[in-house]
N, C-alpha and C positions, 0 to 999 in steps of 0.2 A: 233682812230682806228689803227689795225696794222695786219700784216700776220706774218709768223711764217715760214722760210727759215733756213734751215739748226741749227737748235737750236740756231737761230738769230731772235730776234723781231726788225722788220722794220713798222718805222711809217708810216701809211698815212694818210692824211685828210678823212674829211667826205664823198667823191666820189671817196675813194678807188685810188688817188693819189700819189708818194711818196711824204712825208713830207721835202726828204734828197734827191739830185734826184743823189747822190755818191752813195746811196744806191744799184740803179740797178745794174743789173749783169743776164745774159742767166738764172739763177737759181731763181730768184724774177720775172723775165718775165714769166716763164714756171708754177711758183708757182702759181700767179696773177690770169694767163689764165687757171689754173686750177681750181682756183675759182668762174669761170665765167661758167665753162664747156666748156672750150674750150682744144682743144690739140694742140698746135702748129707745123706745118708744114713747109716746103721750103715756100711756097707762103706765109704765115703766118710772119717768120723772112723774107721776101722780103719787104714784108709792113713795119715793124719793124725798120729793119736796115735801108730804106728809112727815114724814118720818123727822125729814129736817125740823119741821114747825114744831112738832112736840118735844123735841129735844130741846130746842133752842127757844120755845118761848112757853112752856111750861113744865119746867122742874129738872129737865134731863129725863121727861119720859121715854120709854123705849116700850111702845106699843108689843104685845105678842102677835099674833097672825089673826087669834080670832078679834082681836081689834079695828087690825088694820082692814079684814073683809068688813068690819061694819061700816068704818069712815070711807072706803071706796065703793060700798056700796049706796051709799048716800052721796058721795060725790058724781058717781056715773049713771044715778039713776033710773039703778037695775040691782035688782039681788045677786051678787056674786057668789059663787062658791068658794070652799078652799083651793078644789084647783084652779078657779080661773089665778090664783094667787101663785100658784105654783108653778105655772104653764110659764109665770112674768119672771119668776125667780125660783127656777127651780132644787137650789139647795138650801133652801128658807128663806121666804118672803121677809118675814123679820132679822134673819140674822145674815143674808148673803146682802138681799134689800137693803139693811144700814150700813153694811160695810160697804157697799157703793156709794152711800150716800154721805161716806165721809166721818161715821160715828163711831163715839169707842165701838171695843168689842163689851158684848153684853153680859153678866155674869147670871141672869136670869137662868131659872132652873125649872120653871115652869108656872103658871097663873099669870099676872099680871105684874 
C-alpha cells in the first residue's frame, strides 16, 4: 500500500503504517488523517507530538490511551475523559494517533 504526498509515493504496510518511518513529516501526518476523515487540529498535533516524544526520546514508548489522557490532561489543564480522546481519533487514540504520527505499528495487546 502507499499515499501519495506531494507527488511523492510513500509506502505503508497493510494497516496504513509507514513502511520508512523517515518518511513522516507534518505534510504525510496531515495527508494520512485526511484519509481517515480527519482534520487535524492543536489537540490533535498535541496527541501527535506526545506520541512522537516518548517514542523518540524514551525507549520507543508507545503510551496506551489511559496514558496519553493522563499527559493531555496535564498538558491542557483540564481532566479529560476517554472520549474527549476518541472524539480526536476516533479509531484509537493510541493506535490510529501513532499511525498519524509516523510510528511503527504497535504489537501491544493491552496494559502499558
Amino acid at each position: 500500500m502507499s499515499i501519495e504526498v506531494d507527488g511523492k509515493t510513500i509506502e505503508t504496510n497493510e494497516n496504513g503504517f509507514l513502511s520508512n518511518l523517515d518518511d513522516w513529516n507534518e505534510d504525510v501526518a496531515n495527508a494520512m488523517a485526511a484519509a481517515e476523515g480527519l482534520e487535524l487540529g492543536e489537540r490533535h498535533w498535541d496527541v501527535i507530538n506526545y506520541l512522537r516524544d516518548q517514542y523518540y526520546n524514551n525507549r520507543e514508548t508507545q503510551p496506551n490511551t489511559r496514558t496519553i489522557i493522563k499527559a493531555m490532561s496535564e498538558a491542557w489543564g483540564e481532566k479529560i475523559k476517554q472520549k474527549d480522546l476518541y472524539d480526536l481519533f476516533p479509531l484509537d487514540p493510541s493506535k490510529q494517533g501513532g499511525r498519524i504520527a509516523g510510528l511503527p505499528e504497535s504489537r501491544r495487546k493491552g496494559g502499558y
